[in-house]
Backbone as CSV, one residue per row, in Angstrom:
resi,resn,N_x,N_y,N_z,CA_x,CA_y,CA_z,C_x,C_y,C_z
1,UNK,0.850,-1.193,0.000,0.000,0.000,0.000,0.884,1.241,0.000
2,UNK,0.928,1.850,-1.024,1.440,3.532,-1.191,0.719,4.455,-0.168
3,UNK,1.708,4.593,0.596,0.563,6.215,1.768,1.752,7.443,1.794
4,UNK,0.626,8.563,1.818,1.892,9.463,2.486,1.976,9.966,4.216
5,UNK,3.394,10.773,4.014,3.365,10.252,4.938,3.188,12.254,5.312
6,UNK,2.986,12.262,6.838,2.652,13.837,6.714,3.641,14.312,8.653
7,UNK,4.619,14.725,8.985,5.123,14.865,10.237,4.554,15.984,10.639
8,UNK,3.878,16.442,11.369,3.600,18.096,12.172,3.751,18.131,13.564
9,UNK,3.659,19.397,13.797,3.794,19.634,15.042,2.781,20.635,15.230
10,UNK,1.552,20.200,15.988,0.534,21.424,17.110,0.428,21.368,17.726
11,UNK,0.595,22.809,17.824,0.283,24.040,19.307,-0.599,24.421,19.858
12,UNK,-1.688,24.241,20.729,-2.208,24.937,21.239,-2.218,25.822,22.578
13,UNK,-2.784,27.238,21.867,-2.522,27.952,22.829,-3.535,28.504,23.671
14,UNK,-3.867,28.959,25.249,-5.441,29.438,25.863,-4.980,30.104,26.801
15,UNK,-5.827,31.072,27.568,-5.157,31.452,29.080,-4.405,30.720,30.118
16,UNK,-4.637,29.277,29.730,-3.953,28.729,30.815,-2.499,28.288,30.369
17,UNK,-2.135,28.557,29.343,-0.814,27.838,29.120,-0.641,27.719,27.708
18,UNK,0.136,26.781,26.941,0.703,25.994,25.755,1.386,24.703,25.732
19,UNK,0.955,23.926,24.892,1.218,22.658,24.596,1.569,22.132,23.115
20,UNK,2.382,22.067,22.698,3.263,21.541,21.566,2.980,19.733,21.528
21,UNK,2.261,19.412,20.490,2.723,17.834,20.149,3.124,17.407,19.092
22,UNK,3.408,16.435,18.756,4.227,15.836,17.670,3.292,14.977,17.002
23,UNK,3.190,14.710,15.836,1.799,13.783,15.303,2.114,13.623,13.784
24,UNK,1.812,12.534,13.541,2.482,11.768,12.583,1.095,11.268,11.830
25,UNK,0.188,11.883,10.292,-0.847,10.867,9.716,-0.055,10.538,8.598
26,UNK,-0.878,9.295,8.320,-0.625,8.241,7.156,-1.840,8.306,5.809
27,UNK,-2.177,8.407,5.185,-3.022,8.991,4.334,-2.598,8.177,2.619
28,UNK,-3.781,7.519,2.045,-3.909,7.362,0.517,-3.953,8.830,-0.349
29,UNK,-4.512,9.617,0.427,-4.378,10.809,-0.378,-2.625,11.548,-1.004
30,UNK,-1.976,10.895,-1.836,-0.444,11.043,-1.970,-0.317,12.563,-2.987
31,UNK,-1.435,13.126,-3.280,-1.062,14.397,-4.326,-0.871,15.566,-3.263
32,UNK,0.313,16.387,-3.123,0.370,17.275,-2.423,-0.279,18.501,-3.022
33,UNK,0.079,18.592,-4.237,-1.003,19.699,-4.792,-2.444,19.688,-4.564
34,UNK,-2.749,18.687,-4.607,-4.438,18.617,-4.773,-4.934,18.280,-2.866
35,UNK,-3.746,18.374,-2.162,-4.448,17.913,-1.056,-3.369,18.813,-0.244
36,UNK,-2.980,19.142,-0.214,-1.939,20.025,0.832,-1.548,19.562,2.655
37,UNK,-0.461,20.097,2.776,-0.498,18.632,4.089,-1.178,19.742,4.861
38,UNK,-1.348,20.823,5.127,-1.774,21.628,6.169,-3.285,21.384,6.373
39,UNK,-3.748,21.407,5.506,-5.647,21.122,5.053,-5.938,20.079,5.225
40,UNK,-4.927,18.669,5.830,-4.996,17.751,6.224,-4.998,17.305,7.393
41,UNK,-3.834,18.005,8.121,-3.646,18.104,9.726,-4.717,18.904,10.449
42,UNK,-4.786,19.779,9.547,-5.985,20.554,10.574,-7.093,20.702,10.851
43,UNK,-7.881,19.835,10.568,-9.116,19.085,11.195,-8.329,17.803,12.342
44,UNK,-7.442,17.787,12.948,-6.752,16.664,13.677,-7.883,16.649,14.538
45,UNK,-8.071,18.014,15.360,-8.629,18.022,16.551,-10.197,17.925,16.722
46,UNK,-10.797,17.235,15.007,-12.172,16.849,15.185,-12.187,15.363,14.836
47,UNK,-11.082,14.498,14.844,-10.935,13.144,14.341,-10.677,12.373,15.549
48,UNK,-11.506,11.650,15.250,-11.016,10.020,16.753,-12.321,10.444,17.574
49,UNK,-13.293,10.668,16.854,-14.663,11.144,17.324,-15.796,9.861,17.332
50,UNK,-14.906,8.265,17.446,-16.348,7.679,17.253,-16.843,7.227,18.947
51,UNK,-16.250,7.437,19.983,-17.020,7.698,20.556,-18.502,8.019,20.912
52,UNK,-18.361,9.200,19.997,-19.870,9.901,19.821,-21.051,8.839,19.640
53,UNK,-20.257,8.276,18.112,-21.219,7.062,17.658,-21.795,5.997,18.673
54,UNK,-20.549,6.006,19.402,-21.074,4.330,20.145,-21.712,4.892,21.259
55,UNK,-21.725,6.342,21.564,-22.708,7.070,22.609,-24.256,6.784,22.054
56,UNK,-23.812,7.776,20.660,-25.543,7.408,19.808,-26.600,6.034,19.785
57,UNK,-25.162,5.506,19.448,-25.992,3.915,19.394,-26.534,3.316,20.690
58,UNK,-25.603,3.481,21.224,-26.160,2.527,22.835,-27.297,3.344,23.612
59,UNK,-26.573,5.101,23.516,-27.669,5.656,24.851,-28.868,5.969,24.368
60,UNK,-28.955,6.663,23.177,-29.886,7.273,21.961,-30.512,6.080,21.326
61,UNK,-30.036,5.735,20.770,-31.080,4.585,19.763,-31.940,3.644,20.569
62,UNK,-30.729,2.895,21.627,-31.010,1.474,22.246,-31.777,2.071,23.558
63,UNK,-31.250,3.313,24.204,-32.004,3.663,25.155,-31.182,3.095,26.248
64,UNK,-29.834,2.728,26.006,-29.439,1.918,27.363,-29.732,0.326,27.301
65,UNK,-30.516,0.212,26.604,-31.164,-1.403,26.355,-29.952,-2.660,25.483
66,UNK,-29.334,-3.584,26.475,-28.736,-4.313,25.629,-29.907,-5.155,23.901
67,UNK,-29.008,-5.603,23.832,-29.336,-6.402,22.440,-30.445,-7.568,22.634
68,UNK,-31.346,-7.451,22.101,-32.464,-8.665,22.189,-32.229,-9.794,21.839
69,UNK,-31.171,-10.095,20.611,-31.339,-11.430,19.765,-30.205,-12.040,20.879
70,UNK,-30.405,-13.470,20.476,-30.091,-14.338,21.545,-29.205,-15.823,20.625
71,UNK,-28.918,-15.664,19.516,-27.782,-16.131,18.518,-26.857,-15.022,17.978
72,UNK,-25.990,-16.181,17.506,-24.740,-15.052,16.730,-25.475,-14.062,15.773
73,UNK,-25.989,-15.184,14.797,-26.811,-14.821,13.405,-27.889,-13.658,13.809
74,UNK,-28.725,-13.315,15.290,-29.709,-12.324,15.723,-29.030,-11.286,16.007
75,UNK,-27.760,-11.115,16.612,-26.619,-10.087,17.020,-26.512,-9.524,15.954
76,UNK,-25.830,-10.326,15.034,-25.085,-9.695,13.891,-26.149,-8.819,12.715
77,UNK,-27.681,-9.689,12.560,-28.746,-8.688,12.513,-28.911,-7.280,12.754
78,UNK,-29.252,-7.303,13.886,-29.498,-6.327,14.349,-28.203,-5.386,14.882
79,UNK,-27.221,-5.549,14.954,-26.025,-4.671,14.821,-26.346,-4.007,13.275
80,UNK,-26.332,-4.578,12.545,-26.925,-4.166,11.355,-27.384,-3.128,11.078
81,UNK,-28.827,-3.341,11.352,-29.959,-2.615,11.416,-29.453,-1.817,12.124
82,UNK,-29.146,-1.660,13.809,-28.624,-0.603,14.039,-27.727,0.780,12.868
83,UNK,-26.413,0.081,12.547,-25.777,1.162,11.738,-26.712,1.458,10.741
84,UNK,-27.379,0.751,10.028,-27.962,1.208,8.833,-28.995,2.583,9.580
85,UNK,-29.415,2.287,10.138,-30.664,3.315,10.567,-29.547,4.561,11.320
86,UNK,-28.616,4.208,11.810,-27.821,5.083,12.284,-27.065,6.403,11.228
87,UNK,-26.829,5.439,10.306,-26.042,6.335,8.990,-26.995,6.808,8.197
88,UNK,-28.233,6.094,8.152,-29.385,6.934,7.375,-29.824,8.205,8.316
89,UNK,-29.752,8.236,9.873,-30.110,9.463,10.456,-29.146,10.714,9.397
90,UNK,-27.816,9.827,10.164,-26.551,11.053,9.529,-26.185,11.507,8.081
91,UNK,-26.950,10.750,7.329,-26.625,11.455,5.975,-27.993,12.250,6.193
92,UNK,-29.392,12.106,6.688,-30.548,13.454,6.720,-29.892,14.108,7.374
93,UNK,-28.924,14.422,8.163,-28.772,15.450,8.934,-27.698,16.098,8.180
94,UNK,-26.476,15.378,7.657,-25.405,16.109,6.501,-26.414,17.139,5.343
95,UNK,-27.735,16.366,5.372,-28.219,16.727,4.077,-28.510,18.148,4.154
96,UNK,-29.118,18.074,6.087,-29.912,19.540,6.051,-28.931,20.636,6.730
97,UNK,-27.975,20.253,6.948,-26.740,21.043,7.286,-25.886,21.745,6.479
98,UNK,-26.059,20.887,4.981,-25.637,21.282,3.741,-25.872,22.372,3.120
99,UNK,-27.239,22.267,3.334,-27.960,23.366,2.674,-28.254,24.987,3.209
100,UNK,-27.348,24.632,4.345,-26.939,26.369,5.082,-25.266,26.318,4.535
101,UNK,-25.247,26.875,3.992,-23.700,26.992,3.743,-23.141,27.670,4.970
102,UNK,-21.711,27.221,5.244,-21.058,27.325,6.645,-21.653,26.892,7.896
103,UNK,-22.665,26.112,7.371,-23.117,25.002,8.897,-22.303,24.051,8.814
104,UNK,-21.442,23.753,10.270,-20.648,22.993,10.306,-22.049,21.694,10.748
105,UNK,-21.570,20.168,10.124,-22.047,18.886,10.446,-22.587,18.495,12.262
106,UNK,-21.225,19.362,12.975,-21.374,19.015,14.630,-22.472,20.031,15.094
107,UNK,-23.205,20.671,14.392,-23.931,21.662,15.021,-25.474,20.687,14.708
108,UNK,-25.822,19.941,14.142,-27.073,18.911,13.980,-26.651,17.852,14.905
109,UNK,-28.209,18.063,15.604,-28.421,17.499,16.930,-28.698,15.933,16.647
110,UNK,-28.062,14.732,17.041,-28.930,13.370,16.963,-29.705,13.741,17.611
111,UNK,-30.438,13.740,18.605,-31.315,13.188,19.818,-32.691,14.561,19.378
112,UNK,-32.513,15.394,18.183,-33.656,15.748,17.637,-34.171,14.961,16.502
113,UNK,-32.760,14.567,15.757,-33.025,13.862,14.318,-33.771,12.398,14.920
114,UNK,-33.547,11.929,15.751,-34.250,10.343,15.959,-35.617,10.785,16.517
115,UNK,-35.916,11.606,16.987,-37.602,11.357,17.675,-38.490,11.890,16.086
116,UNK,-37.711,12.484,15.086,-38.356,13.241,14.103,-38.263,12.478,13.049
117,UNK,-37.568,11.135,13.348,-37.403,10.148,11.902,-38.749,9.093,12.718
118,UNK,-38.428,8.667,13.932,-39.450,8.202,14.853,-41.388,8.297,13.998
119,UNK,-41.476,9.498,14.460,-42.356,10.105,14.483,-43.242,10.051,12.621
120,UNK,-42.230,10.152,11.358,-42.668,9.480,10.280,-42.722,8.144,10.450
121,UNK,-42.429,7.857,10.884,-42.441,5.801,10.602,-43.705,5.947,11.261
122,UNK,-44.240,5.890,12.616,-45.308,5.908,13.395,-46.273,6.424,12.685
123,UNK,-46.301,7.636,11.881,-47.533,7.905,11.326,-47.449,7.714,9.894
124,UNK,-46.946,7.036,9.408,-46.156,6.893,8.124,-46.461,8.218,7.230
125,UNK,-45.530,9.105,7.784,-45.887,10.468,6.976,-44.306,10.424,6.066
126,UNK,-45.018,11.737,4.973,-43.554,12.193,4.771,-43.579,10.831,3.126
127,UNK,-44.441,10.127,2.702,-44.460,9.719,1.855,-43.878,10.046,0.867
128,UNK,-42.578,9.664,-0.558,-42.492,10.500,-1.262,-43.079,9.785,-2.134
129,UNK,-43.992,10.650,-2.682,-44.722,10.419,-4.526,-44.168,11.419,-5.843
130,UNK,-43.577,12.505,-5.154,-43.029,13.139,-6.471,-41.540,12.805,-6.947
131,UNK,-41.202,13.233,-8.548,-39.840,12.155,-8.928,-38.750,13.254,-8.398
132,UNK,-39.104,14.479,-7.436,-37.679,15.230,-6.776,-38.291,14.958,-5.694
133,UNK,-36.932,14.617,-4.567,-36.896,14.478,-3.441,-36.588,15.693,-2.833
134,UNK,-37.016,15.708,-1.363,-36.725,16.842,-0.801,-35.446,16.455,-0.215
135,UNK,-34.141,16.892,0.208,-33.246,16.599,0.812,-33.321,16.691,2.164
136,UNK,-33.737,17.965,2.340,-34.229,18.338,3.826,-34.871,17.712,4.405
137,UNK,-36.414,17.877,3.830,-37.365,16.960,4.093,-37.547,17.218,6.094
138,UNK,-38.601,16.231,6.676,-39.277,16.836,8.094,-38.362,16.688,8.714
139,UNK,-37.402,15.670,8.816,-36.368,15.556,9.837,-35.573,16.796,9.734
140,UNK,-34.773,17.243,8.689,-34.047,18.105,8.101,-34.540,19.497,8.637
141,UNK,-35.774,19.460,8.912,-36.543,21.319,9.109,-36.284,21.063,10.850
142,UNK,-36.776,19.928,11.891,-36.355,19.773,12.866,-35.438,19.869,13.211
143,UNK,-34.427,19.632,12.289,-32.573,19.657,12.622,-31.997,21.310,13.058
144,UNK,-32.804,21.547,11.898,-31.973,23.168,11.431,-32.400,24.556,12.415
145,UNK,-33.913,23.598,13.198,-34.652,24.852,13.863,-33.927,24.322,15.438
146,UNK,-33.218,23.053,15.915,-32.494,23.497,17.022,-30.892,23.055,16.675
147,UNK,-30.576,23.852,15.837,-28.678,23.773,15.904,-28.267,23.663,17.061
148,UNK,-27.223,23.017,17.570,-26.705,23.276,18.702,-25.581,24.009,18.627
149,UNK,-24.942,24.831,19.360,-23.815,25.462,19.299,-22.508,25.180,18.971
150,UNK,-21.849,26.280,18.154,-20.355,25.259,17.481,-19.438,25.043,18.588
151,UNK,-19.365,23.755,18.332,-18.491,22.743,19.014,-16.937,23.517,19.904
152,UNK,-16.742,23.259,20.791,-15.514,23.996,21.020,-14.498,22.700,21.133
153,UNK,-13.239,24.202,20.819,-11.954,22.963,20.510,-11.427,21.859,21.297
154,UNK,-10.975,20.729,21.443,-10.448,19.851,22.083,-9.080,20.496,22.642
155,UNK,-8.992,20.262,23.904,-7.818,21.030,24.414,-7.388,19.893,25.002
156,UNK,-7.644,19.088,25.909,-6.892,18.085,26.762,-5.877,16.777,25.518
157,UNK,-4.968,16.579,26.214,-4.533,14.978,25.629,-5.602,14.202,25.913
158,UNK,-5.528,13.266,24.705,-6.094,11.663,25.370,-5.499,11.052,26.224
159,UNK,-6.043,10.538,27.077,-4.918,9.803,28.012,-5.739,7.956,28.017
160,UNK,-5.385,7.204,28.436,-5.552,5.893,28.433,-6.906,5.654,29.537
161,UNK,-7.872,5.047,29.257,-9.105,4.669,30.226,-8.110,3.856,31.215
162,UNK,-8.144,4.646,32.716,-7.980,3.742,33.837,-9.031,2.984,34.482
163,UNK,-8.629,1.386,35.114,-9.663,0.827,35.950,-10.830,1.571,36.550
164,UNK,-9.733,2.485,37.353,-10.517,2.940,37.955,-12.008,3.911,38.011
165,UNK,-12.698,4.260,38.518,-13.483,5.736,37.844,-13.101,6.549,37.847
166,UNK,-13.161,7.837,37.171,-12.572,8.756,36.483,-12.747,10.173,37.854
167,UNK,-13.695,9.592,37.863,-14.181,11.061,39.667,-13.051,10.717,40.590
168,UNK,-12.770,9.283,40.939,-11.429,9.175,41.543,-10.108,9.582,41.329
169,UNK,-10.039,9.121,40.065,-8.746,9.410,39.255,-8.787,10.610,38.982
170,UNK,-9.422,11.409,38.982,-8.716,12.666,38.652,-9.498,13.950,39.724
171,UNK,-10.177,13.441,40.552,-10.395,14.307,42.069,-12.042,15.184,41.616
172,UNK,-12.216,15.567,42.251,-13.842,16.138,42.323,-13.239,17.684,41.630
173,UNK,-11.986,18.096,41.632,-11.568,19.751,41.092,-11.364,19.587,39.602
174,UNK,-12.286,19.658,38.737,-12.381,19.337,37.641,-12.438,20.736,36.625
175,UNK,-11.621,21.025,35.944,-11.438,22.659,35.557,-12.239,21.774,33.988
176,UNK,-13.819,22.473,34.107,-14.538,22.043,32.522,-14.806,23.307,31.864
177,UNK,-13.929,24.527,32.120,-14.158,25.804,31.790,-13.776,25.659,29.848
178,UNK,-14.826,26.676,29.584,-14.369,26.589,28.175,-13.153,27.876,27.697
179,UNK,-11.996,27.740,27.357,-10.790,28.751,26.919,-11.323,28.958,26.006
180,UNK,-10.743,30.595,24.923,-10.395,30.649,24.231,-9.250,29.853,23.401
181,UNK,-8.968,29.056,22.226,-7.661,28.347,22.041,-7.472,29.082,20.501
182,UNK,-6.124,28.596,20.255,-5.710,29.374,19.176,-4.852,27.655,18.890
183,UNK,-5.105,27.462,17.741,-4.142,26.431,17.212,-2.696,26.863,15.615
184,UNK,-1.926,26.556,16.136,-0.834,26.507,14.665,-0.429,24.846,14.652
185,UNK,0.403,25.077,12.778,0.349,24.029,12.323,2.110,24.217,12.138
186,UNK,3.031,23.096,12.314,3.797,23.399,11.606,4.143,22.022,11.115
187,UNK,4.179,22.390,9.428,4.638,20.948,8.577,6.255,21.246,8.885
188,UNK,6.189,19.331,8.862,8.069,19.324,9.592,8.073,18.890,7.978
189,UNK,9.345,19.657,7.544,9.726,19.103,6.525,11.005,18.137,6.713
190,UNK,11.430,17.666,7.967,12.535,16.666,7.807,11.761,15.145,9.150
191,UNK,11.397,14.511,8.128,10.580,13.237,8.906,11.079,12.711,10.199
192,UNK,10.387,12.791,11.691,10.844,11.900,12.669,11.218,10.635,12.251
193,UNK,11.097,9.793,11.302,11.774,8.385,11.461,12.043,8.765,9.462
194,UNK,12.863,8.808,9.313,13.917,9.722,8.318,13.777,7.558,7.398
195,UNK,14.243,7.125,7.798,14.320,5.696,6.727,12.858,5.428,6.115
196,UNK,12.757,5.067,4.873,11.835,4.458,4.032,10.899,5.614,3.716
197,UNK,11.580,6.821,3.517,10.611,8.039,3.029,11.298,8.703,2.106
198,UNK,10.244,9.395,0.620,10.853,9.786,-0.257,10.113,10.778,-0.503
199,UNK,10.152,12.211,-0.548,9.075,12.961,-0.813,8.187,13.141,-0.520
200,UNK,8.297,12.980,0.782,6.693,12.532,1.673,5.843,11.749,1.098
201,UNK,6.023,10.377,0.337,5.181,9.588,0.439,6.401,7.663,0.367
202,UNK,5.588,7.183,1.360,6.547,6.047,1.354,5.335,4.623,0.826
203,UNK,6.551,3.793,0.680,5.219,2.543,0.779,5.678,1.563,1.559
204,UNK,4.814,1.169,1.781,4.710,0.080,3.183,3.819,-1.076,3.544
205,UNK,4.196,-1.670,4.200,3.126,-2.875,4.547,2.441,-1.927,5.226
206,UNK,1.201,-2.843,5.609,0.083,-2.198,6.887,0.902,-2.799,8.377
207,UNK,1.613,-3.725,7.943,2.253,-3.974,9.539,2.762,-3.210,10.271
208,UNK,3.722,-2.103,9.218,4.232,-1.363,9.873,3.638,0.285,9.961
209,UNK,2.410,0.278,10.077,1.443,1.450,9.937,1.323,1.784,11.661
210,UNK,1.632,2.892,11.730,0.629,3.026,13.203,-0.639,2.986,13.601
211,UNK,-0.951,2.546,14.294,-2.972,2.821,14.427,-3.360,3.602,14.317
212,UNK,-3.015,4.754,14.397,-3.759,6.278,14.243,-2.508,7.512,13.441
213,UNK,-3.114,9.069,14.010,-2.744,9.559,13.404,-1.685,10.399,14.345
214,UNK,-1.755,9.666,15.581,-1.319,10.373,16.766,0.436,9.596,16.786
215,UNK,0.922,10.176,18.045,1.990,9.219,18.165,2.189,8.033,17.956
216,UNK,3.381,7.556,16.858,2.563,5.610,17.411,3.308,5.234,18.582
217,UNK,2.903,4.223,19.112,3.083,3.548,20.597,4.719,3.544,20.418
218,UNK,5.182,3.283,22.136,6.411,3.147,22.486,6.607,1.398,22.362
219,UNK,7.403,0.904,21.687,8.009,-0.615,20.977,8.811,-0.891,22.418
220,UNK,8.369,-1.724,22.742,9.234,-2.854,24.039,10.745,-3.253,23.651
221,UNK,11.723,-3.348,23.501,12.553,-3.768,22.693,12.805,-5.621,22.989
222,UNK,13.171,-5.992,22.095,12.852,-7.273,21.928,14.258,-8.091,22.510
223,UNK,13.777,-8.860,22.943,14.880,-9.775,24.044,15.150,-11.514,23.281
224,UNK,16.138,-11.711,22.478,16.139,-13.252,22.029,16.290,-14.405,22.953
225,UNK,15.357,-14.992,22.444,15.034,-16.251,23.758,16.868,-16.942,24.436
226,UNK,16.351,-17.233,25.195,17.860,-17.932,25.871,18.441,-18.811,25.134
227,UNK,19.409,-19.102,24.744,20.074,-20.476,23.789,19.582,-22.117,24.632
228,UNK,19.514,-22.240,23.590,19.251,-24.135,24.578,21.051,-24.889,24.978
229,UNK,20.688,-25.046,26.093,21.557,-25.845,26.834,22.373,-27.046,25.788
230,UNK,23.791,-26.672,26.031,24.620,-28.190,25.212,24.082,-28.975,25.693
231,UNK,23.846,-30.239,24.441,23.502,-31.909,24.751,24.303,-32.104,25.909
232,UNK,24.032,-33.109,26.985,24.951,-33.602,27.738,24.811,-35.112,27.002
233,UNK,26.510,-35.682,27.537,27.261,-36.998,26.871,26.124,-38.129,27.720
C-alpha cells in the first residue's frame, strides 16, 4: 500500500498555558497539490470522534437497552440494522446542514433527528410520490430549527481509560471551563523516522502502519530467547 506520509507539530494555545505535540498521519491521499499537508492536519482536533457514535448507538437509539437477539446470526442482525438506521439518520442530517452553507455537520443534533425520523415511521408520513426528493425533508426542518452550538476545541490529551473511575482518578476539582484556544500548524519538513521516506510519500506494509494519526506507541525492545543448553554426553 502507497501512503503518504505527513510529520507536524501542534500548538495549542489558551489562558492557561501551551502545549506543543508531535503527530504523525498516514493517508492514501499522496497528491500534495491537490491535497496540501496543512488542510490535512488541521481538522486533527475533530478526528477520533467515534465515541460519539457508540454514545448514539447505545444511549440514543437502544435507550441503554442491551441487544435482544439471543444467537450469533440475531446479534449480527441487528447490529446491522442498528448502523444502517444510524447512517441513514446522519446522511438526513449532513443533508440539512448542507444546505446552510457554513453550517458545520457538529452543530445537527442526533437526539432531535431520531424522535423526528421516529415520528414518520409511526404515522407513516412524509411519503415521497413526487420524482424530486426533498433533501431536507421533516427531519431536516427539525434539525436546522435546534442547531446546537459550534463545538468547542479539544484542548486536553487523550490519556488511556484507567480501571478505575474517572471522579477518583482525577479528584472532584475538575477545571470544565471553556478557553479561548488558538491552534498553529507546523509541517516538519525533515521526517521523525527519516528511513523508508521519499518525498513525503513512502510505501509500506500495513504492519508497519501506526494505528492512528497520533503518536505511534512506544516498541518494548525485543529480548532473544535464551540459547538451549549443550547436549549432555
Amino acid at each position: 500500500m502507497t501512503v503518504r506520509v505527513i510529520d507536524a507539530e501542534i500548538s495549542i494555545v489558551t489562558s492557561q498555558g501551551s502545549r506543543t505535540g508531535h503527530y504523525r498521519l498516514l493517508t492514501t491521499l499522496t497528491d500534495p497539490a491537490e491535497y496540501p499537508a496543512a488542510e490535512l492536519i488541521r481538522p486533527h482536533h475533530e478526528r477520533q470522534e467515534i465515541e460519539t457514535a457508540y454514545a448514539e448507538l447505545k444511549s440514543t437509539i437502544l435507550c441503554g437497552r442491551v441487544l435482544r437477539a439471543r444467537t450469533p446470526t440475531g446479534v449480527e442482525q441487528e447490529v446491522r440494522a442498528l448502523l444502517v438506521a444510524y447512517q441513514a439518520l446522519r446522511t438526513a442530517m449532513t443533508d440539512a446542514t448542507d444546505s446552510l452553507p457554513g453550517t458545520d455537520p457538529d452543530r445537527a443534533g442526533f437526539t432531535v433527528a431520531l424522535p423526528a425520523a421516529r415520528d414518520q415511521l409511526v404515522l407513516a408520513a412524509g411519503i415521497i410520490t413526487d420524482t424530486v426528493a426533498d433533501l431536507v425533508g421533516v427531519i431536516g426542518r427539525h434539525v436546522l430549527a435546534q442547531l446546537l452550538p459550534k463545538r468547542r476545541v479539544r484542548t486536553k490529551d487523550r490519556i488511556v481509560k484507567r480501571a478505575i473511575p474517572k471522579y477518583n482518578a482525577r479528584g472532584p476539582a475538575i477545571d470544565r471551563a471553556t478557553y479561548k484556544a488558538t491552534i498553529s500548524i507546523n509541517i516538519l519538513t525533515t521526517p521523525l523516522t527519516p528511513p523508508g521516506r521519499l518525498n513525503g510519500v513512502a510505501s509500506r506494509t500495513p504492519a508497519h502502519h501506526p494505528a492512528s494519526d497520533a503518536n505511534p506507541p512506544k516498541r518494548t525492545p525485543h529480548h532473544p530467547p535464551n540459547p538451549s543448553p549443550a547436549p549432555t554426553k
